[in-house]
ROPAFI-371899 format. One record per residue (C-alpha): x, y, z. Coordinates in Angstrom, 2 decimals. Example, Ala and Ser with C-alpha at 12.3 -4.5 7.8 and 13.67 -1.06 7.14 Angstrom:
! ROPAFI-371899
- X Y Z
- 12.30 -4.50 7.80 .
- 13.67 -1.06 7.14 .
! end
This chain:
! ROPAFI-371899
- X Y Z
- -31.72 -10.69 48.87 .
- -31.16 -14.37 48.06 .
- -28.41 -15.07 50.29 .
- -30.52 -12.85 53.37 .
- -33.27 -15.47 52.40 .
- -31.57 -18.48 52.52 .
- -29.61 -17.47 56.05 .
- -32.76 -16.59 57.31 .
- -34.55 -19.88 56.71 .
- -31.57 -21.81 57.52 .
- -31.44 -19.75 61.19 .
- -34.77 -20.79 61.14 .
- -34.15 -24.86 60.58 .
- -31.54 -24.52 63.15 .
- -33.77 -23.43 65.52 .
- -35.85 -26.34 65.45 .
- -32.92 -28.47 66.52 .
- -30.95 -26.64 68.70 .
- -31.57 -24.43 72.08 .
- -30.20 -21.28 73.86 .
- -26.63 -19.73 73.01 .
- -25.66 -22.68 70.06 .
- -28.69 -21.06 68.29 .
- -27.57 -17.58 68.81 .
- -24.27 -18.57 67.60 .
- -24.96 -20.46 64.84 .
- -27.94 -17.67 63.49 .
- -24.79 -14.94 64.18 .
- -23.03 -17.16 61.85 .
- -24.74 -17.12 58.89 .
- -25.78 -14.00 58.86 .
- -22.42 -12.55 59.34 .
- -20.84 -14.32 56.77 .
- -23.80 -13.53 54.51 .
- -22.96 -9.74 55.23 .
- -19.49 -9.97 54.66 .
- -19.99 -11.71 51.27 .
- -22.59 -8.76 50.42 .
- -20.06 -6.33 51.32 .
- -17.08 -8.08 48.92 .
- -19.48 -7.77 45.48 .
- -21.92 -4.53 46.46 .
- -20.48 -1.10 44.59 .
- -20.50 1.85 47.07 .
- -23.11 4.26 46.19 .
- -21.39 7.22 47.67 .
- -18.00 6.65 48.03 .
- -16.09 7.12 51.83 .
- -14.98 10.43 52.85 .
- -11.93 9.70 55.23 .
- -9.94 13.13 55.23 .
- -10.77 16.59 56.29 .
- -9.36 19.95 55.00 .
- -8.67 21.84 58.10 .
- -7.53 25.21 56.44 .
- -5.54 26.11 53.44 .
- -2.79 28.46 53.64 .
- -0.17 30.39 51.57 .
- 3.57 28.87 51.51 .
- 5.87 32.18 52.37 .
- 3.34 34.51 51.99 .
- 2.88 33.58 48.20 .
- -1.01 33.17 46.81 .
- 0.16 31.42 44.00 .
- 2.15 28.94 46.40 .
- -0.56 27.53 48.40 .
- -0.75 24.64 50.99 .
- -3.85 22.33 52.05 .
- -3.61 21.29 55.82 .
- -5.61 17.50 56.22 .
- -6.42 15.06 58.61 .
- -7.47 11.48 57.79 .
- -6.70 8.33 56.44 .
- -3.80 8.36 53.46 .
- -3.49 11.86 54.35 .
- 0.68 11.05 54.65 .
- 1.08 8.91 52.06 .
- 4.25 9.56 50.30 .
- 3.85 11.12 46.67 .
- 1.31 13.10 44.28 .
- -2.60 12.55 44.81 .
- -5.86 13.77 43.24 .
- -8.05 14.54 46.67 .
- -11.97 13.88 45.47 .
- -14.66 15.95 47.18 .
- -18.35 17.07 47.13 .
- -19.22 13.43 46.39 .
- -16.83 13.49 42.95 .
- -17.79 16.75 42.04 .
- -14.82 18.55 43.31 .
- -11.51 17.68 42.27 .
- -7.75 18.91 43.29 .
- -4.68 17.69 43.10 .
- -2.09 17.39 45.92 .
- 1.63 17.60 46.25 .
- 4.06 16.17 48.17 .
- 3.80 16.23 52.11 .
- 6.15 19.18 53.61 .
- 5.27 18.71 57.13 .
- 3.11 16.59 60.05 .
- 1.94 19.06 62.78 .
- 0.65 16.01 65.16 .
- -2.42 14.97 63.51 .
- -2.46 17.49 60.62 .
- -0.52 16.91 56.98 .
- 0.28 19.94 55.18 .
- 0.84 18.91 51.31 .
- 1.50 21.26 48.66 .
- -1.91 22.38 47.06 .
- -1.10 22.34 43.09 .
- -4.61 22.95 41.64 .
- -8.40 22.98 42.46 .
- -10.05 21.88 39.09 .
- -13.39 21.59 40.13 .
- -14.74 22.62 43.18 .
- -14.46 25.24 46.10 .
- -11.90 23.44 48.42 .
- -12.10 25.02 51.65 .
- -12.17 24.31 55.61 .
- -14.43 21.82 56.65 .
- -14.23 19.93 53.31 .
- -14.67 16.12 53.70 .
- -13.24 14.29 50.57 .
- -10.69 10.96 49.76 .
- -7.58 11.00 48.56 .
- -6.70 8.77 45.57 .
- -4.20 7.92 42.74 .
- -5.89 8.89 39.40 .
- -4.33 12.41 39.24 .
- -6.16 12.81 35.64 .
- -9.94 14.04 35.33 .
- -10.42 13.33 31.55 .
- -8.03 11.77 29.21 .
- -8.08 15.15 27.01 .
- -5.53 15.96 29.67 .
- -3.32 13.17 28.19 .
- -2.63 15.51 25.97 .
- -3.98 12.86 22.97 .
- -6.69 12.79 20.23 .
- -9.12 11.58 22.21 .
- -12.73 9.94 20.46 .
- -15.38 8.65 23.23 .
- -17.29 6.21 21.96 .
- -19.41 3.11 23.45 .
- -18.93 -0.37 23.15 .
- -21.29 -3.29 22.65 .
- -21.38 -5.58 25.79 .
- -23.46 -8.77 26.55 .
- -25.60 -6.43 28.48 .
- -25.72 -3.80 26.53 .
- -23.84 -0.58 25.64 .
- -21.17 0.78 27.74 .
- -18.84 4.13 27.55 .
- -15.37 3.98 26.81 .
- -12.59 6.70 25.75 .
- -10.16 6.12 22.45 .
- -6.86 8.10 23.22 .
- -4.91 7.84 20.04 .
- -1.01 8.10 19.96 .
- 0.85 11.08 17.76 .
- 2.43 8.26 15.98 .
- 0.48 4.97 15.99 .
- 1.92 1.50 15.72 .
- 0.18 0.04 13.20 .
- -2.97 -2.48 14.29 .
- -1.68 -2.06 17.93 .
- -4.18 -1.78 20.89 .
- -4.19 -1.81 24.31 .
- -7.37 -2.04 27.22 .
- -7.30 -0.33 30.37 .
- -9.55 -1.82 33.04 .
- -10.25 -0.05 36.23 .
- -10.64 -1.45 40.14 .
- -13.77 -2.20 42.40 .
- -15.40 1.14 43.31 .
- -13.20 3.16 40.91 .
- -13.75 4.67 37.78 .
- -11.90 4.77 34.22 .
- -9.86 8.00 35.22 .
- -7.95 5.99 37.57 .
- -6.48 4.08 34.54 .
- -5.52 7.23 32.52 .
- -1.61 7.14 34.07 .
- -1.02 3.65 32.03 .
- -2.65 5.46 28.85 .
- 1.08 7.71 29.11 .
- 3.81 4.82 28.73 .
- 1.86 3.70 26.20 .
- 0.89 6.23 23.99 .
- 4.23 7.34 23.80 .
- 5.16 3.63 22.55 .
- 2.65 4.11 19.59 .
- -0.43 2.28 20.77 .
- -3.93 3.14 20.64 .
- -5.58 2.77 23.93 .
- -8.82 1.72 24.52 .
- -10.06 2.78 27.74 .
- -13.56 1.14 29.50 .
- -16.44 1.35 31.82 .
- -17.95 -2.11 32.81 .
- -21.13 -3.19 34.47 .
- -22.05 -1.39 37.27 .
- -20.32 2.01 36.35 .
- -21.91 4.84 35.77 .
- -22.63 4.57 31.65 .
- -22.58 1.25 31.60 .
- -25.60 -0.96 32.42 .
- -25.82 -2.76 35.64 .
- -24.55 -6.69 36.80 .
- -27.02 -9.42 38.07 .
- -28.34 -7.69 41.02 .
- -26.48 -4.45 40.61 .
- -23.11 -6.90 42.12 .
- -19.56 -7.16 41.25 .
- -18.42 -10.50 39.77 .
- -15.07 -9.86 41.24 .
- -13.24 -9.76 37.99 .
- -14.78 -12.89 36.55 .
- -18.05 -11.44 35.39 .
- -16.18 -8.08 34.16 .
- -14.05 -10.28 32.02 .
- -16.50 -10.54 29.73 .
- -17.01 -6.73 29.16 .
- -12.92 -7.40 28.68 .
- -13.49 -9.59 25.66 .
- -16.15 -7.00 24.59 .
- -13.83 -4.65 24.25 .
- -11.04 -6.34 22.46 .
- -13.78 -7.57 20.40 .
- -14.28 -3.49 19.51 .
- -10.59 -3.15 18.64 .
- -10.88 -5.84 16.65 .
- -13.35 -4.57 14.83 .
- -11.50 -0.64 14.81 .
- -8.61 -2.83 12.83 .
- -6.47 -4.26 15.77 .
- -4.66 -6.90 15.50 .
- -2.92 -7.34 19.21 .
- -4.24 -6.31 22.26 .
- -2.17 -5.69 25.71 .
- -4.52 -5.46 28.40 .
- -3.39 -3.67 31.53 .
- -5.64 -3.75 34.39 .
- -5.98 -2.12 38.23 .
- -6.52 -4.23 41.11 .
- -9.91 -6.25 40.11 .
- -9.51 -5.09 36.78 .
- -6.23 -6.78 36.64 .
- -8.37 -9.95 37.74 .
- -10.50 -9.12 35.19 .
- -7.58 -9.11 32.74 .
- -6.37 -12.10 33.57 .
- -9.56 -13.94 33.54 .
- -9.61 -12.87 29.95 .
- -6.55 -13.38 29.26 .
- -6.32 -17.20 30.19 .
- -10.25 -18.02 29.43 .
- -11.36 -15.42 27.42 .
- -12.90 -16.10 23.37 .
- -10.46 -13.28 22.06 .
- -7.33 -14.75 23.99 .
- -5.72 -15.15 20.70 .
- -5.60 -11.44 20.09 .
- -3.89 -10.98 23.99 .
- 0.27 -10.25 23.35 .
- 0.44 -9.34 26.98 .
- -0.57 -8.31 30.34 .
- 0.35 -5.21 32.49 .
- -1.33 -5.41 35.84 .
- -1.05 -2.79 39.11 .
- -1.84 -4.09 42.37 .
- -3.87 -7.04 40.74 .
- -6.19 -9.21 42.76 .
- -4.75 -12.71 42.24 .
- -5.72 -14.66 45.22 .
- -9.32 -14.20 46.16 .
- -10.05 -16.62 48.76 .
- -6.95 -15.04 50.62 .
- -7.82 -11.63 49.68 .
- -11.35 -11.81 50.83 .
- -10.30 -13.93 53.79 .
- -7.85 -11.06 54.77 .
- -10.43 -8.66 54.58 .
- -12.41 -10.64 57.18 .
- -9.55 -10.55 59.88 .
- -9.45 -6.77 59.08 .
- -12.45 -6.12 60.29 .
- -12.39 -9.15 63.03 .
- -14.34 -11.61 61.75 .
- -13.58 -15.22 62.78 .
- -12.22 -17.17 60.46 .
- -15.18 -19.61 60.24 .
- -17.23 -16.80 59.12 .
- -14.89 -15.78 56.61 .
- -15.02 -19.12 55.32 .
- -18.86 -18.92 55.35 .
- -18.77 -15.81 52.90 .
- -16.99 -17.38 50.67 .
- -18.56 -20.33 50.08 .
- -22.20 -18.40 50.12 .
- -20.73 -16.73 46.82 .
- -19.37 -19.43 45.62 .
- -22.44 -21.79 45.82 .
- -24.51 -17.79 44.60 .
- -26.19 -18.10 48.41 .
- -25.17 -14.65 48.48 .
- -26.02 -13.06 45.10 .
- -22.90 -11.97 43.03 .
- -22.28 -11.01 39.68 .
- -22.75 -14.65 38.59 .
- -26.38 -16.52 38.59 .
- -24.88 -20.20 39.56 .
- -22.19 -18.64 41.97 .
- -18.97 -17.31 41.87 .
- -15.60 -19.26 40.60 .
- -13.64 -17.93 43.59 .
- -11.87 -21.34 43.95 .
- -10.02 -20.08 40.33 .
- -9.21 -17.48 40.79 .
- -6.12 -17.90 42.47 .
- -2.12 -18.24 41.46 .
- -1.89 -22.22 41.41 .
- -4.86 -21.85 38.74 .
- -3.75 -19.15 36.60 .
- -0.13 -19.69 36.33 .
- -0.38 -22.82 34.37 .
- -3.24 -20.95 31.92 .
- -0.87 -17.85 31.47 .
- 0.76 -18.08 27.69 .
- 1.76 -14.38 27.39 .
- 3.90 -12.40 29.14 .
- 2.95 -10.24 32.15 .
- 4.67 -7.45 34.17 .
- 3.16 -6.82 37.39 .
- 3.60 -3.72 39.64 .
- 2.77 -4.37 43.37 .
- 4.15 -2.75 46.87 .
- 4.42 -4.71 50.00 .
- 2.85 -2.21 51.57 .
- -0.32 -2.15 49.94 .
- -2.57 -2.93 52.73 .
- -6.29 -3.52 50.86 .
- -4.56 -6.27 48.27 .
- -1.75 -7.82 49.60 .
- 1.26 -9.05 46.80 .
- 1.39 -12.20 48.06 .
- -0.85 -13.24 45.29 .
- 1.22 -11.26 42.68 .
- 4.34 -12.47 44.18 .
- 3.44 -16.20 44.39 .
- 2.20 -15.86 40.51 .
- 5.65 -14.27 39.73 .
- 7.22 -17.89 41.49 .
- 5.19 -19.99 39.95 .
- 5.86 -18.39 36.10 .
- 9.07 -16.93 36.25 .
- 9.07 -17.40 32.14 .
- 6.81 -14.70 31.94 .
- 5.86 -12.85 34.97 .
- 7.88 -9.96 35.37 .
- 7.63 -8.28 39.22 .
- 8.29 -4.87 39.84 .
- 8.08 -4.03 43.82 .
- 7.67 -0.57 44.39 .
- 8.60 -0.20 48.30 .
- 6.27 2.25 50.39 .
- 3.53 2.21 48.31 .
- -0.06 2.05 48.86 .
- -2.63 -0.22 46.65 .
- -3.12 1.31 43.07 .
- -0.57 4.35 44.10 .
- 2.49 3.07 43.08 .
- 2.69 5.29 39.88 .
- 2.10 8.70 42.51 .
- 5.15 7.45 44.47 .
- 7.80 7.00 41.70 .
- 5.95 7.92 38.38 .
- 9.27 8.07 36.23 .
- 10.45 4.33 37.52 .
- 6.84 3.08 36.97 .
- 6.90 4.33 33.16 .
- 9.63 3.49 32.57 .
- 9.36 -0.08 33.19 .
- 6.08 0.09 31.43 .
- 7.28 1.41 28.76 .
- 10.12 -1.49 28.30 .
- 7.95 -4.10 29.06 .
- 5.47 -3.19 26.13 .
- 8.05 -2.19 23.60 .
- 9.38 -5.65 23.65 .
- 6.41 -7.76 23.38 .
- 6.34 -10.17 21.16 .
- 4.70 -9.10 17.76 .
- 2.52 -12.60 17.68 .
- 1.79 -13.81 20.72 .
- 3.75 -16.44 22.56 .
- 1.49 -19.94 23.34 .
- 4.72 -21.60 24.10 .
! end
């Protein structure tokens, strides 16, 4: 309500000075740009619902060979999907596409796990694939972690055969959850390390942010160091944090500026948010904003006009590639797809330019954002697995 306030009072000042449409224009100014910053750092309570099951059918006659017939956005998007219905309490999980029929997709249909799927069913496809990380296949101990604002869940998923005083944290993206994160638990598991996977403020069993808002990675960096600080104290001795889209901002942030920094022997990010200015700017022209009210939204976080996850504002001026390239002293792989069209690579890519000592970039082509692993799963672990297998055992501050 702080930044409504303060682009209501300001409307109001300009009032006083100015007459007919400049008013109008300037008022429709601040206001939009106060919406649009709103909109970059307010969790969805229910998340969108873009595809519809139109029927499901049987492949050759076969009940146990069944096919789910959509129509949405994502609904053709190349590779394996969990499809998320009755507001997260259904759950299935789709094959690959094996035909467009004009506006319907028919995918193979490999299970319902939750849920009646059925015509009429309104749900969003996503990456995660996993429900719980008992379907890892792991040991798996669900504890909670101390943060600055209190306690907060998180999963241990233990390795058959652990590396000894080896950790890793996996840190999920705006408006997701910690299932989404479960794939990178597989690569590195099977390397030996004990995963430490995290909610953060504002998920569900963890307590809220100022104002029930995102910090865009920077506030959520400090639930980061929280929970390397846990592994610490669970006997770890290096931590590799791998982190999804904000989370890999989050990641970063912790990485380069974080108190337990020292304890950081590497960084795996997917579809990371490196560039916010850009990213939120590109999110504007998206929806058509002008670029002067872009620029408005972002500096109403920045000055905290527009109430974030941060009481004095958000850093959004640092967090960007020129200004964490030259903080990075570990090595990072980063997975990111040209076509991801929510977080562009640039950001990843110009990182990758800048430190080309320790940024390795893998572009996976014809991907969508966090969905690389769906699209090529054994290529994706596979690199993962390499990259963390050869990190350094103490970590580099060359």
């Amino acid at each position: 309500m702080q930044g409504l306030r303060w682009g209501r009072a300001l409307a109001l000042g300009i009032v006083g000075v100015l007459g007919g449409g400049a008013i109008a224009a300037s008022v429709g100014s601040i206001l939009g740009g106060a919406a649009l910053a709103r909109r970059a750092v307010t969790p969805a309570v229910v998340p969108e619902s873009p595809v519809t099951v139109i029927r499901i059918s049987e492949a050759g006659g076969s009940p146990e060979r069944r096919q789910v017939h959509l129509r949405g956005a994502d609904a053709d998007l190349p590779g394996r999907y969990s499809f998320i219905f009755d507001g997260g309490a259904g759950h299935a999980r789709l094959g690959e596409v094996i035909a467009i029929e004009g506006e319907t997709v028919v995918r193979e249909l490999v299970a319902v796990d939750r849920g009646a799927l059925q015509a009429e069913t309104r749900g969003r496809i996503t990456g995660w694939w996993f429900t719980a990380p008992e379907e890892l296949g792991y040991r798996v101990d669900r504890i909670t972690y101390r943060t600055e604002l209190g306690e907060a869940d998180a999963w241990i998923v233990h390795p058959r055969f652990a590396r000894k005083r080896r950790w890793a944290v996996h840190v999920h993206g705006r408006r997701a959850l910690p299932e989404e994160t479960l794939r990178g638990v597989i690569p590195l598991a099977r390397s030996g390390i004990t995963n430490l996977v995290i909610s953060y403020r504002n998920d569900p069993g963890a307590p809220p942010g100022l104002g029930g808002r995102y910090g865009v990675g920077f506030s959520e960096s400090r639930d980061v160091d929280a929970a390397i600080a846990e592994a610490r104290r669970r006997g770890a001795e290096r931590v590799t944090l791998f982190g999804w889209s904000m989370g890999g901002t989050a990641c970063l942030v912790a990485a380069t500026r974080g108190v337990h920094r020292a304890l950081i022997d590497g960084l795996i990010l997917d579809s990371p948010a490196v560039d916010w200015s850009a990213l939120l700017r590109y999110h504007a022209t998206a929806q058509s904003v002008p670029a002067p009210i872009a620029g408005l939204g972002v500096e109403m976080l920045s000055r905290g006009l527009v109430t974030g996850g941060e009481s004095g504002g958000l850093p959004i001026a640092t967090l960007h590639p020129e200004t964490f390239a030259p903080e990075l002293t570990v090595p990072v792989l980063i997975h990111a797809s040209t076509a991801d069209t929510f977080v562009p690579s640039a950001g990843a890519e110009r990182l990758a330019e800048l430190r080309p000592d320790l940024v390795q970039l893998r572009m996976q082509p014809g991907a969508e954002h966090v969905k690389l692993w769906n699209v090529d799963r054994s290529g994706w672990e596979a690199v993962t697995r390499v990259f963390v297998r050869a990190l350094p055992h103490q970590p580099w501050r060359g």
